[in-house]
C-alpha angles and dihedrals in degrees: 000000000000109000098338086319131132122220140189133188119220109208109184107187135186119188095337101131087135099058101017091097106042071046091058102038100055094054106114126265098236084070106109092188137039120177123191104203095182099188101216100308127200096211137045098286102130095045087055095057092043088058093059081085092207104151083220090070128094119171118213126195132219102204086209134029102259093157144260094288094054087044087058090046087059092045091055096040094059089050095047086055084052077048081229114193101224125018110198118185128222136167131240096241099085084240092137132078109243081201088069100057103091088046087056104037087043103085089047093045091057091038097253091127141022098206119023128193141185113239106198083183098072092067113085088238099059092106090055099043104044119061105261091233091050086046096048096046085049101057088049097052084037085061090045098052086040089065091028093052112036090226090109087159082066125082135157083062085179097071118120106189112094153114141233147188134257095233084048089049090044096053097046126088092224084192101078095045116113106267099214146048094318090061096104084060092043091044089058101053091053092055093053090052085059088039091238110182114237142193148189133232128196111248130189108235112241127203147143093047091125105283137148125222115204092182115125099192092199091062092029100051096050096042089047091044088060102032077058091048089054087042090057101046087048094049100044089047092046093038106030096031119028106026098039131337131257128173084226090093095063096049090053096052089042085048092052093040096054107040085051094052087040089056103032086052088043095045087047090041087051093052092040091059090050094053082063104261124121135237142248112233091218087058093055084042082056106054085049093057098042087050100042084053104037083062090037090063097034092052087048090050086053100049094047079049091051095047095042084056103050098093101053094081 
């Protein structure tokens, strides 16, 4: 326990029957729950947890692989059943500091937050710690969840490590969130939608302990683009239109509107020029002003979005 509350750690694991016990073994003594959610492995992963012999673990067994984020659902399901206080996340690859989890699970702990994450980018090392492909996806897909999800104070939306609240776990319908690697972005635009306040924590970044790494950022980075596309539209029509009204959500569609039709009649108007014909110069006046507005409005959108926002740290 922290302060009277209880708290669990969620470990989901795939193939990591070489860390999963010095993962398991470094996690603190004030955590009252640890659940193994081992998500079909091919090796000896779950046999290996069950051999830490610490009565606070339970493993529990996917009979087919159905991804990190399902394994967490799983995790969190099993803790909301215990009707645990505070659910914190860690892999099994012994990537996160056990040292960091009651500076994570703090803030949740006191009440501060409902949803608390680690953020490795805000140390000056980050560039040299963390693989430079691995750095640079994650700032894209850190901008992106930024704009999908309405937290702009939170970056390094890959991080894993975290911690939430029983009323936030309560609230949410764990079901439609994406069952695989992008679950920490969709996790994020849920909570939004249920104005669940969330911070960041400075992480050490943590790397060459032996892990594998089975992301492909070619095939991560679109999927997770367009998983966060689907994740904006949902939450601006759930937050800014059903369940109260802002004008956001206009200059957004006017933003959108206009920038497409600014760069389609630019890009026909392009091709045209090369094929030899001139151009009207109202119609170069035209795409301008279609483009100058088309940001105008986004940037605006953004910024109703920002200060609607500002509240939830």
């Amino acid at each position: 326990m922290i302060d009277g509350k209880t708290v669990a750690v969620v470990v989901p694991a795939y193939d990591e029957e070489t860390l999963i016990v010095e993962t398991l073994a470094g996690i603190p003594g004030f955590v009252d729950r640890i659940f193994v959610v081992d998500d079909a492995s091919r090796d000896a992963t779950a046999e290996r947890a069950r051999s830490a012999a610490d009565p606070r673990i339970e493993v529990l067994v996917h009979e087919r692989n159905r991804g990190v984020g399902a394994a967490i659902v799983t995790g969190y399901e099993r803790s909301l059943a215990e009707r645990i206080d505070v659910t914190a996340v860690m892999a099994g690859d012994n990537q996160m500091d056990p040292d960091e989890l009651e500076s994570i699970a703090g803030p949740v702990v006191r009440g501060e937050v409902d949803y608390c994450k680690a953020n490795r980018l805000f140390t000056g090392r980050a560039w040299e710690l963390i693989p430079h492909t691995r750095y640079l996806g994650n700032a894209v897909l850190s901008l992106l969840t930024k704009i999908s999800s309405g937290y702009w104070h939170v970056a390094d939306s890959q991080a894993g490590y975290t911690a939430i609240s029983l009323r936030a776990l309560e609230l949410l319908d764990l079901e439609r969130i994406y069952p695989r690697y992008g679950f920490p972005n969709d996790l994020l635009v849920h909570l939004n939608v249920w104005n669940a306040h969330v911070r960041d924590v400075p992480s050490r970044p943590v790397y060459g302990v032996g892990e594998r790494s089975g992301i492909r950022l070619r095939k991560v980075v679109p999927r997770i683009s367009w998983l966060l596309f689907k994740g904006f539209l949902w939450r601006l029509r759930e937050k800014y239109v059903i369940r109260d009204f802002h004008p956001l959500v206009f200059f957004y569609a006017l933003g959108f509107l206009m920038t497409f039709a600014g760069l389609a009649l630019g890009i026909l108007e392009t091709v045209l020029r090369f094929m030899g014909n001139g151009i009207p110069p109202a119609t170069v006046v035209l795409v301008a002003l279609l483009l100058i507005a088309g940001s105008q409005f986004t940037l605006f959108a953004m910024w109703f979005d920002m200060e609607s926002n500002k509240d939830l740290r």
